[in-house]
C-alpha positions as a Markdown table, in Angstrom:
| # | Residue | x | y | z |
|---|---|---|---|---|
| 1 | Unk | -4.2 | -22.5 | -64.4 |
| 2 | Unk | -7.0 | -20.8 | -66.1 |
| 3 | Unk | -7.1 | -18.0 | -63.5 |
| 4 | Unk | -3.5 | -17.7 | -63.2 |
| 5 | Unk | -3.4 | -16.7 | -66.9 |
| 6 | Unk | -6.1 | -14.4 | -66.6 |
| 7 | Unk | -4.5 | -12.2 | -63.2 |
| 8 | Unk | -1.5 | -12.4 | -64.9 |
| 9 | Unk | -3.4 | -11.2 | -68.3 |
| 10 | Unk | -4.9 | -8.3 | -65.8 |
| 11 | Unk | -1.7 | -7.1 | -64.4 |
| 12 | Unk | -0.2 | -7.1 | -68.4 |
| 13 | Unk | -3.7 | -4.8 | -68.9 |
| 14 | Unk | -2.8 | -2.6 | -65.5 |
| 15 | Unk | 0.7 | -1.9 | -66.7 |
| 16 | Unk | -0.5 | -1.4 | -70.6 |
| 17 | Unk | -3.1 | 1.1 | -69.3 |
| 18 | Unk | -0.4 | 2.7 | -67.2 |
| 19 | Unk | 1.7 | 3.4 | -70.0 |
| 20 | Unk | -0.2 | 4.5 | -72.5 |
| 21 | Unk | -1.7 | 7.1 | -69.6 |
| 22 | Unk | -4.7 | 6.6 | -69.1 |
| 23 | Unk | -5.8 | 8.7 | -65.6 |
| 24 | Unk | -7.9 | 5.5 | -64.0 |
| 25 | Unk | -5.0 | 3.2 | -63.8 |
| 26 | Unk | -5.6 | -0.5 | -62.8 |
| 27 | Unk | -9.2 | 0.6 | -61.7 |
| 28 | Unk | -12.5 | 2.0 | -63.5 |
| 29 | Unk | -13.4 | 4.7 | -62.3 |
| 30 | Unk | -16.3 | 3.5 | -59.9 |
| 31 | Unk | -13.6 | 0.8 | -58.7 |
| 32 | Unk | -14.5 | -1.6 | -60.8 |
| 33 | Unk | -15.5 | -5.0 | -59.5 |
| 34 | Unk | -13.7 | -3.5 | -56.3 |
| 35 | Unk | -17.0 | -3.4 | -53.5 |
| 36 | Unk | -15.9 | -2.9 | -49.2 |
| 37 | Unk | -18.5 | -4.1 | -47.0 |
| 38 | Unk | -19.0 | -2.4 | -44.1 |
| 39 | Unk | -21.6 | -3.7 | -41.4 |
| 40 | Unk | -21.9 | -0.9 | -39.6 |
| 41 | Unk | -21.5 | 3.0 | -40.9 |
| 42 | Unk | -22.0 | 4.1 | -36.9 |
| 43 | Unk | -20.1 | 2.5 | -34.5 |
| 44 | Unk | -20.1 | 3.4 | -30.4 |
| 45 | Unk | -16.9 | 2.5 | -29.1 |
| 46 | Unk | -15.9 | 0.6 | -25.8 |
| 47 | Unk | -13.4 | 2.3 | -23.9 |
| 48 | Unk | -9.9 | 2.1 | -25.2 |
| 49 | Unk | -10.6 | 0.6 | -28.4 |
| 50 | Unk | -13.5 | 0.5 | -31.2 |
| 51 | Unk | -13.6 | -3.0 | -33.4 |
| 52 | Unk | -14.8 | -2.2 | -37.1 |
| 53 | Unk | -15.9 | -5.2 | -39.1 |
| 54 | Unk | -14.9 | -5.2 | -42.9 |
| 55 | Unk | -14.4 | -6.9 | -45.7 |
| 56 | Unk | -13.9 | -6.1 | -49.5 |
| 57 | Unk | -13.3 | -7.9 | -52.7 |
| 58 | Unk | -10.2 | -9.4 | -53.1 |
| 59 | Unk | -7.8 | -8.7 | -56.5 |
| 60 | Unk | -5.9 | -11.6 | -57.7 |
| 61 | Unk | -2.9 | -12.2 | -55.9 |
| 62 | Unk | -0.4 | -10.6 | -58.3 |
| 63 | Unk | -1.7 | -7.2 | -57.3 |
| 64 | Unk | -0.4 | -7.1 | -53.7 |
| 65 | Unk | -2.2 | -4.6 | -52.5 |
| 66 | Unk | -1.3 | -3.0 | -49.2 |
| 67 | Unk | -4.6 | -2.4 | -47.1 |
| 68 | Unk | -4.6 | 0.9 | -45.5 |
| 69 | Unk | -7.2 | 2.7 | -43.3 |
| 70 | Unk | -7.2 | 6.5 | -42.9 |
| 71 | Unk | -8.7 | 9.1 | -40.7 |
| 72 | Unk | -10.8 | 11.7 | -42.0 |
| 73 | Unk | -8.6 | 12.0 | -45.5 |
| 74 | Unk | -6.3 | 9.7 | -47.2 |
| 75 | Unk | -3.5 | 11.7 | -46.4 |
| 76 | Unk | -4.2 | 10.8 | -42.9 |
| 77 | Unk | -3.1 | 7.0 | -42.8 |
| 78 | Unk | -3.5 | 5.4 | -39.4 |
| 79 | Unk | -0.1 | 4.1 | -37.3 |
| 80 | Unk | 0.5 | 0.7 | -36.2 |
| 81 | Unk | -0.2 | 2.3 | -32.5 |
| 82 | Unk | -3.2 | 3.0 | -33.6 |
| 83 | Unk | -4.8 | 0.0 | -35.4 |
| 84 | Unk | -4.9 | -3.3 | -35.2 |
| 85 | Unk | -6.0 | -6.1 | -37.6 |
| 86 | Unk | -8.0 | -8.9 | -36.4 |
| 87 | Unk | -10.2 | -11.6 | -37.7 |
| 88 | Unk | -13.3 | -13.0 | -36.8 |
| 89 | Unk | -15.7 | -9.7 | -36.8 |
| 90 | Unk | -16.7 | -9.9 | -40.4 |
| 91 | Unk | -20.0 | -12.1 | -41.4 |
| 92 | Unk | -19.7 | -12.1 | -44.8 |
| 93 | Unk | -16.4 | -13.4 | -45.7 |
| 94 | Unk | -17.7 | -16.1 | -48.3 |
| 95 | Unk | -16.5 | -13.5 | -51.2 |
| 96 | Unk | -14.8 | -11.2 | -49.3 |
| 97 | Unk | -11.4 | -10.7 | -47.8 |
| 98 | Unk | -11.3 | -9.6 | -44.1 |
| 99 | Unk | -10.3 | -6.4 | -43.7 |
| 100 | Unk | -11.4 | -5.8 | -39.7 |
| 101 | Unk | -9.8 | -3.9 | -37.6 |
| 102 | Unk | -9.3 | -3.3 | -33.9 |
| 103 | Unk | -9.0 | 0.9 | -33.7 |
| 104 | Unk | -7.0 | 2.0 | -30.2 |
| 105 | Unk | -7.9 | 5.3 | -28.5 |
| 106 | Unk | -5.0 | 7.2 | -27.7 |
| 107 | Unk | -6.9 | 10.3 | -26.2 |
| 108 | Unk | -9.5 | 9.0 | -23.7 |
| 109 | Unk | -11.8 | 11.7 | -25.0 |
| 110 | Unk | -15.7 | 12.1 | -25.7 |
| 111 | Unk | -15.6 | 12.9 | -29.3 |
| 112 | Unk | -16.7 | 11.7 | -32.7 |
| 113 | Unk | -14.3 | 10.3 | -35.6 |
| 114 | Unk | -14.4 | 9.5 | -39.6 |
| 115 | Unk | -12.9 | 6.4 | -40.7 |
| 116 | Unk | -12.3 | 5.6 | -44.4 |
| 117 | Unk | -10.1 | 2.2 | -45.8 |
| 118 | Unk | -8.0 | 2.4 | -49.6 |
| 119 | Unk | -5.8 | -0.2 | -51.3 |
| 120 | Unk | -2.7 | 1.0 | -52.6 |
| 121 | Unk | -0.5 | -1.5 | -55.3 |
| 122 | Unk | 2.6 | -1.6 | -55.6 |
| 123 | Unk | 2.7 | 0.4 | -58.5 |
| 124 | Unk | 1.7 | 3.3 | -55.6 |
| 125 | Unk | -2.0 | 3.5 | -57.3 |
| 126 | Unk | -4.3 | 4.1 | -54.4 |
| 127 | Unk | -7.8 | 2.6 | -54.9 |
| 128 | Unk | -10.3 | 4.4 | -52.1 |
| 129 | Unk | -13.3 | 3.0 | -51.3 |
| 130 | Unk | -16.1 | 5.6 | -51.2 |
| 131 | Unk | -17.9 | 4.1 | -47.7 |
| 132 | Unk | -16.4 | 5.4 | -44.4 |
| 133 | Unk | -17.3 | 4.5 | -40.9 |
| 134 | Unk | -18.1 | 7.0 | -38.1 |
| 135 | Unk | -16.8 | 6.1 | -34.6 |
| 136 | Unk | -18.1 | 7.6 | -30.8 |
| 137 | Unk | -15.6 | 7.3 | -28.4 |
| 138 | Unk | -16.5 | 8.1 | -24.9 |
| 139 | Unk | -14.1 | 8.7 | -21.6 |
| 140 | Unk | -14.2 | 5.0 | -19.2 |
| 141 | Unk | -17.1 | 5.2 | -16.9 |
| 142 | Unk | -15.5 | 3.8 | -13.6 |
| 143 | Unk | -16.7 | 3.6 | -9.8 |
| 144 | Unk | -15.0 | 3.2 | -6.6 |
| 145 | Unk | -17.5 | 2.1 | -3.6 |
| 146 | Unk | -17.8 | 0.7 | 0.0 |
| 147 | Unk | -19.2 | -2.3 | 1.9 |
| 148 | Unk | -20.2 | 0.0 | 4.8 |
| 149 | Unk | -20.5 | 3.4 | 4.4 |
| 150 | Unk | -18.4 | 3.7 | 8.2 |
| 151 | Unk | -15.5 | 1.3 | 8.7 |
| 152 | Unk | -14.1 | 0.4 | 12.2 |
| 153 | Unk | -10.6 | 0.0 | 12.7 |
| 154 | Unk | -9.0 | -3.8 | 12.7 |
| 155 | Unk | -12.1 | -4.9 | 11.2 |
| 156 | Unk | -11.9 | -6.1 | 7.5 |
| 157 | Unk | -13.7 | -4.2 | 5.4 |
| 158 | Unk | -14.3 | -4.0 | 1.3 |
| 159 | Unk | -13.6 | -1.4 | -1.7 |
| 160 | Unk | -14.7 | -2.0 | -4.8 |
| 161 | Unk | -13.2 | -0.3 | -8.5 |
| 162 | Unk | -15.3 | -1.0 | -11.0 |
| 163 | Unk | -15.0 | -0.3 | -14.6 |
| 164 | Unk | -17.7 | -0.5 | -17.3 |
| 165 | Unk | -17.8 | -1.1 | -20.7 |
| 166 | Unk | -14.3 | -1.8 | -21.5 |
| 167 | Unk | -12.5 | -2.8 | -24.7 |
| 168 | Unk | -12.5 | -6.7 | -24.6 |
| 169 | Unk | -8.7 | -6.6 | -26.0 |
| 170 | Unk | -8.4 | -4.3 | -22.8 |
| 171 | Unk | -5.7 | -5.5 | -20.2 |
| 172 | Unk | -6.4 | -3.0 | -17.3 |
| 173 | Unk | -4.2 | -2.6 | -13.8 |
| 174 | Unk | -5.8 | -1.3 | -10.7 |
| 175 | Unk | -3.2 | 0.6 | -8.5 |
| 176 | Unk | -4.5 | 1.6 | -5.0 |
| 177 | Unk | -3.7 | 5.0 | -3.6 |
| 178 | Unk | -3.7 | 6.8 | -0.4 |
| 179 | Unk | -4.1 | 3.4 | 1.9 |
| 180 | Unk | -2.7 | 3.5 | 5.5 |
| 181 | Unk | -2.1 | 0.0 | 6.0 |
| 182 | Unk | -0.4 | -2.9 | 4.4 |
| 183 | Unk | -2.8 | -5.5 | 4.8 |
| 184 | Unk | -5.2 | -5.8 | 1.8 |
| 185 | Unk | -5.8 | -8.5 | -0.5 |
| 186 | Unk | -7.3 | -7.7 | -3.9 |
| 187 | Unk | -9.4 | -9.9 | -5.7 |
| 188 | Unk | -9.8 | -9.5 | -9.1 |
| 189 | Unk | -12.7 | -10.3 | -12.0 |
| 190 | Unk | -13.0 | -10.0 | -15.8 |
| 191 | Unk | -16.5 | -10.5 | -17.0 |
| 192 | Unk | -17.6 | -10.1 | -21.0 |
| 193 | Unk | -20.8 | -9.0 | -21.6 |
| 194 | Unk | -22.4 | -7.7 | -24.8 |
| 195 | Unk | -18.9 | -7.6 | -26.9 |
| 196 | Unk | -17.6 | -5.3 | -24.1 |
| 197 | Unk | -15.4 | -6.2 | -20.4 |
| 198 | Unk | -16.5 | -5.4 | -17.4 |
| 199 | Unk | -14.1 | -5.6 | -14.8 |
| 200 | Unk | -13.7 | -5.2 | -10.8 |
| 201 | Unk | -11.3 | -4.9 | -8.4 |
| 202 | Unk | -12.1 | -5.9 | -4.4 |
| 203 | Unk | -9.7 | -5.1 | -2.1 |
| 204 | Unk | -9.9 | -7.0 | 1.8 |
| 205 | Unk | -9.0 | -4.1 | 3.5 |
| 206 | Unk | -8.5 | -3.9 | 7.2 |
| 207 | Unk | -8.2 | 0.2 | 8.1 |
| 208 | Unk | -6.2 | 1.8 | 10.7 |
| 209 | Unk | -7.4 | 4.6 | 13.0 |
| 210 | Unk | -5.5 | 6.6 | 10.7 |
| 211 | Unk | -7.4 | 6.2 | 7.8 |
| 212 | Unk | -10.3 | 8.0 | 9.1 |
| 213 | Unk | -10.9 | 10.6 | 6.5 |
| 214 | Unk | -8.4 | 9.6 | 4.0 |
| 215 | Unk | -8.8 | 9.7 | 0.6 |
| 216 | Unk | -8.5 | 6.7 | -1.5 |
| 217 | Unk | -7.8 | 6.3 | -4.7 |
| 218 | Unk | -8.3 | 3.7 | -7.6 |
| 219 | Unk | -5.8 | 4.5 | -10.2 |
| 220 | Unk | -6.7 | 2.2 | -13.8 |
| 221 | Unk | -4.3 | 1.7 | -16.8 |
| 222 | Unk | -5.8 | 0.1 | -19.8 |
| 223 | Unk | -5.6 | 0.3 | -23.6 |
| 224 | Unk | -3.0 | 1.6 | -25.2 |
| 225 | Unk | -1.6 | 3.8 | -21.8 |
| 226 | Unk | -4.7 | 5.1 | -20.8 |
| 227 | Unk | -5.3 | 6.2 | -17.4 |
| 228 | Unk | -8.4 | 7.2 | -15.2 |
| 229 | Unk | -8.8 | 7.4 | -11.6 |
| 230 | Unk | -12.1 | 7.8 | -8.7 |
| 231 | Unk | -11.8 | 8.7 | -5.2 |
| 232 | Unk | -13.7 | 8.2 | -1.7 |
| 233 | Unk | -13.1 | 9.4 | 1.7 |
| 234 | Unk | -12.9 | 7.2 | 4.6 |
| 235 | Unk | -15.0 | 7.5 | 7.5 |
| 236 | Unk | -13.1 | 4.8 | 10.4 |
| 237 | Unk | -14.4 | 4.5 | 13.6 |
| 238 | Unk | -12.0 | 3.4 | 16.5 |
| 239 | Unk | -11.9 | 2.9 | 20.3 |
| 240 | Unk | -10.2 | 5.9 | 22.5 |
| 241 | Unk | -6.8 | 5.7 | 22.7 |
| 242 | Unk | -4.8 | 8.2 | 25.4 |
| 243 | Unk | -1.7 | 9.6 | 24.0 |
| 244 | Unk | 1.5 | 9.5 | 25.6 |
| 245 | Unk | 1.5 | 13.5 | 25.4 |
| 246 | Unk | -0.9 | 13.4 | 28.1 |
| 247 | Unk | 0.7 | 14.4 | 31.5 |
| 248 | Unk | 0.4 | 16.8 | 34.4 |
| 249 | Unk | 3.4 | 19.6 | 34.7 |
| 250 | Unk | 4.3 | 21.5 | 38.1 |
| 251 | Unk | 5.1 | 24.7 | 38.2 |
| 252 | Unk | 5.8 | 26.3 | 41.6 |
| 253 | Unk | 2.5 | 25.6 | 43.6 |
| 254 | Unk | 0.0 | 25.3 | 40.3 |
| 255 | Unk | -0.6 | 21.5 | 38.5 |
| 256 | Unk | -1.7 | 21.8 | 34.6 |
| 257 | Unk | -2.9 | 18.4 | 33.2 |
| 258 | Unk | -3.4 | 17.7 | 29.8 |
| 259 | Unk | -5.6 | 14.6 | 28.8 |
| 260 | Unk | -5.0 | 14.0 | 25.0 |
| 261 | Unk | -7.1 | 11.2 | 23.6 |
| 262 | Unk | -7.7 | 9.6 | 19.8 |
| 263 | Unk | -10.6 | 8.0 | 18.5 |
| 264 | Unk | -14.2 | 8.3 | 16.1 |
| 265 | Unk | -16.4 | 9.5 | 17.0 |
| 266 | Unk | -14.2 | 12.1 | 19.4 |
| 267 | Unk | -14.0 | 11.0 | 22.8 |
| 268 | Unk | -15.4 | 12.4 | 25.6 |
| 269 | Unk | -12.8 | 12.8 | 28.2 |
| 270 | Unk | -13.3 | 12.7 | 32.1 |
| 271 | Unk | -11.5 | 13.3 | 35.7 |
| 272 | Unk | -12.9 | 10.9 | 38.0 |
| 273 | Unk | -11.4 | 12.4 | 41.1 |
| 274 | Unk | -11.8 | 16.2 | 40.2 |
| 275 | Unk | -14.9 | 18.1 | 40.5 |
| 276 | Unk | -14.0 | 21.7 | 38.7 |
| 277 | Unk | -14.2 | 21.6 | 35.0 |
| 278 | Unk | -11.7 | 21.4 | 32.3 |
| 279 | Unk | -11.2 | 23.4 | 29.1 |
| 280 | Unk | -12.0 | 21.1 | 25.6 |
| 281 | Unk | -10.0 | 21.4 | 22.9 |
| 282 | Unk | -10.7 | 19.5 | 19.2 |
| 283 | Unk | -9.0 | 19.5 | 16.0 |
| 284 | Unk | -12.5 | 18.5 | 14.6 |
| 285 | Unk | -10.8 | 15.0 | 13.2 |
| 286 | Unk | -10.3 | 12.2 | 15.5 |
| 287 | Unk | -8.2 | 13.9 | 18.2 |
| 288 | Unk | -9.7 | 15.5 | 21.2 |
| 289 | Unk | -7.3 | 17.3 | 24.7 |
| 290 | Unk | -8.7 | 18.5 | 27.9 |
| 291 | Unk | -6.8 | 20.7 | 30.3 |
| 292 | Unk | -7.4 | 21.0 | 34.3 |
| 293 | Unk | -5.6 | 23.6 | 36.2 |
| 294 | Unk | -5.2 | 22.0 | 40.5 |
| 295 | Unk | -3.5 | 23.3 | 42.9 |
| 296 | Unk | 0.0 | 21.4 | 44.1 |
| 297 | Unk | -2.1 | 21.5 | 47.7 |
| 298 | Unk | -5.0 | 20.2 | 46.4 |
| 299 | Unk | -3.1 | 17.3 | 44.3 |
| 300 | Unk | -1.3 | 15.9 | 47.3 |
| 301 | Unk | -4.9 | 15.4 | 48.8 |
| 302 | Unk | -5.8 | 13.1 | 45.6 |
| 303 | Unk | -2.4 | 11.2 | 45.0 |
| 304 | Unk | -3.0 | 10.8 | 41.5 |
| 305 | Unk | -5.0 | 12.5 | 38.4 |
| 306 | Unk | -6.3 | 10.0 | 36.1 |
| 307 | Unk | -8.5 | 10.3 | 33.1 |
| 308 | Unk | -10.7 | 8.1 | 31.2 |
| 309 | Unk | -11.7 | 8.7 | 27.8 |
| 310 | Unk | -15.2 | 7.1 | 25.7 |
| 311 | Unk | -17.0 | 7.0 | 23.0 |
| 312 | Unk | -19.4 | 4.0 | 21.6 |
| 313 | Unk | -16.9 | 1.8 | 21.0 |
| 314 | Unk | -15.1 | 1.7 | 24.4 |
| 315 | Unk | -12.8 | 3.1 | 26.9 |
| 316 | Unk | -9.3 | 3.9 | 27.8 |
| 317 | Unk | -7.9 | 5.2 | 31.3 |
| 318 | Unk | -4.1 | 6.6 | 32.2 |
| 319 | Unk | -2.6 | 7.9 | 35.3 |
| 320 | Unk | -1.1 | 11.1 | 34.0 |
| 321 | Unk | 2.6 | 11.4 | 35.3 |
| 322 | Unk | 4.1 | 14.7 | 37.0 |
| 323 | Unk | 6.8 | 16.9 | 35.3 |
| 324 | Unk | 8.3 | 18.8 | 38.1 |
| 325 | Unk | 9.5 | 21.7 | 36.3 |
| 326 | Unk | 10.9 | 23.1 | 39.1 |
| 327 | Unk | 11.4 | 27.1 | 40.2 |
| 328 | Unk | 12.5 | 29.3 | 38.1 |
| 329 | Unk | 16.6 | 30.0 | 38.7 |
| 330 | Unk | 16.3 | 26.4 | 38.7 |
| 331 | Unk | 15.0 | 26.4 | 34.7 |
| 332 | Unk | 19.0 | 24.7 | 33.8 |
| 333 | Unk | 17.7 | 21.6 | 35.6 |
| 334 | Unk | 17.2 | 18.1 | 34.2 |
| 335 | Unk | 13.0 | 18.0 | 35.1 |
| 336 | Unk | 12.1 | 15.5 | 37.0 |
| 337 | Unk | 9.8 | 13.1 | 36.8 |
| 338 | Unk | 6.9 | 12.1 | 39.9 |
| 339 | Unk | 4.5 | 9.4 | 40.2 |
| 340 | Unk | 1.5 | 9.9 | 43.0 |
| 341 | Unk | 2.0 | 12.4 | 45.7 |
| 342 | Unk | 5.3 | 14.2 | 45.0 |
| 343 | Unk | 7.6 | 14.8 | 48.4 |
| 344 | Unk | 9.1 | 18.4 | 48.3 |
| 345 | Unk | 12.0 | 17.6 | 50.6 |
| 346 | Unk | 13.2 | 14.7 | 47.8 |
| 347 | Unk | 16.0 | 15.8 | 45.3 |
């Protein structure tokens, strides 16, 4: 009862003082009995977010102060999109009143920022503490990695996005980026260390032949909309494959055969049967083509033109098929299509 008389005696005072002018209002002019403890006056921020503990002393409850913090100047209060209160950080709250805060980082930036806290009554008196905080913010430091610096094709393999030092109140997504196949399994981990998250992504990943020399990326959201991204490129080794582009055309008396084969490291390609040699031909990526020029004479000797194409993981074979293109005023004709020795006098 004794103290209710006496805030109620101190807001009669405030509003007396008010009146009558005076410039210092409900506070002296050093703030009084008013002291804000800060624990730290240099803060290095996780990314996304800083956590400031505070506390101050309280005024009786008939005051109802608003608690506000400010960047730089008082004229610069924070949003609700970019604070946060919390409880919990603050050590000395015997005679204090929390005033701890959870500061979001909207820009993602390296920089350095000024953080003051003020009262403000109802009677729209501000009180501002004379203490400010300084807080170092710093871009997300984040890492995307291999099990094996070469993958091989249908063979699971792992990727790993790791970020470091995160804000603990940090909710981040992974999104996965330039990935061939469907089949991948992520497995994800949250780990607090040190009042900061670390956190990791690993994706099961089983790569096409396509993949080789992709680039993948891992695309993280976290805080308050913040985004960041790393990339690697692929290296996928994969057994020779012979396209279905390969085939032999006929043109008058003269055979052109085309051997196209895919694979990593690029296949060598060879004609078993034929002894003259053939003209290479690489895009420099995982696809490789070698032409042989035989004569239709020479071709109904063989039978058939077959080529096999290797590398270190294995082998593929095909028996090229023969377009019969035909002779020129024929050129309006459906071609037709031989296997083995064509016979001239068949339409």
């Amino acid at each position: 009862m004794q103290r209710m008389k006496f805030s109620v005696g101190l807001v009669l005072l405030c509003v007396l003082h008010m009146w009558i002018g005076s410039s210092n209002g409900c506070f002296a002019e050093d703030g009084g009995h008013l002291k804000l403890h800060l624990e730290q006056k240099f803060i290095t921020a996780a990314a996304g977010c800083a956590q400031i503990p505070c506390g101050f002393t309280d005024l009786p409850t008939a005051y109802m102060a608003i608690e506000i913090w400010f960047k730089g100047s008082p004229e610069s209060p924070l949003g609700p999109e970019e604070v946060e209160k919390t409880n919990g950080l603050s050590r000395a709250l015997s005679t204090l009143k929390e005033c701890s805060i959870i500061l979001w980082d909207l820009i993602g930036l390296d920089r350095t920022e000024e953080y003051g806290f003020m009262l403000k009554l109802a009677t729209n008196e501000r009180h501002i503490f004379p203490e400010t905080v300084q807080v170092s913010y710093s871009a997300v430091k984040m890492n995307i990695s291999l099990s094996s610096d070469v993958m091989v094709a249908t063979k699971m393999t792992v990727l790993t996005c790791s970020l470091s030092d995160l804000c603990l109140a940090s909710d981040p997504k992974i999104t996965w980026k330039g990935l061939r196949s469907k089949q991948y399994f992520p497995q994800r981990h949250r780990l607090k260390e040190d009042k900061v998250l670390k956190y990791f992504e690993k994706l099961l990943y089983t790569p096409v032949p396509e993949d080789h020399q992709a680039e993948v990326t891992c695309e993280v959201t976290f805080g308050k909309n913040l985004t960041a991204s790393a990339s690697v490129s692929l290296t996928v080794h994969s057994e020779p494959q012979i396209l279905n582009s390969s085939a032999c055309t006929q043109q008058q008396d003269l055979l052109t055969c085309v051997c196209v084969s895919q694979g990593v490291p690029l296949p060598d390609i060879h004609w078993p049967l034929l002894q003259d040699k053939s003209i290479i031909a690489s895009d420099g990526h995982m696809i490789v083509s070698s032409t042989f020029m035989i004569t239709a004479e020479d071709f109904g000797r063989i039978g058939t033109v077959i080529c096999i194409a290797t590398n270190e993981l294995g082998q593929a074979n095909m028996t090229l098929p023969v377009i019969f293109e035909g002779i020129p005023d024929q050129s309006n004709e459906i071609p037709v299509i031989f296997e083995g020795n064509p016979d001239p006098d068949t339409e």
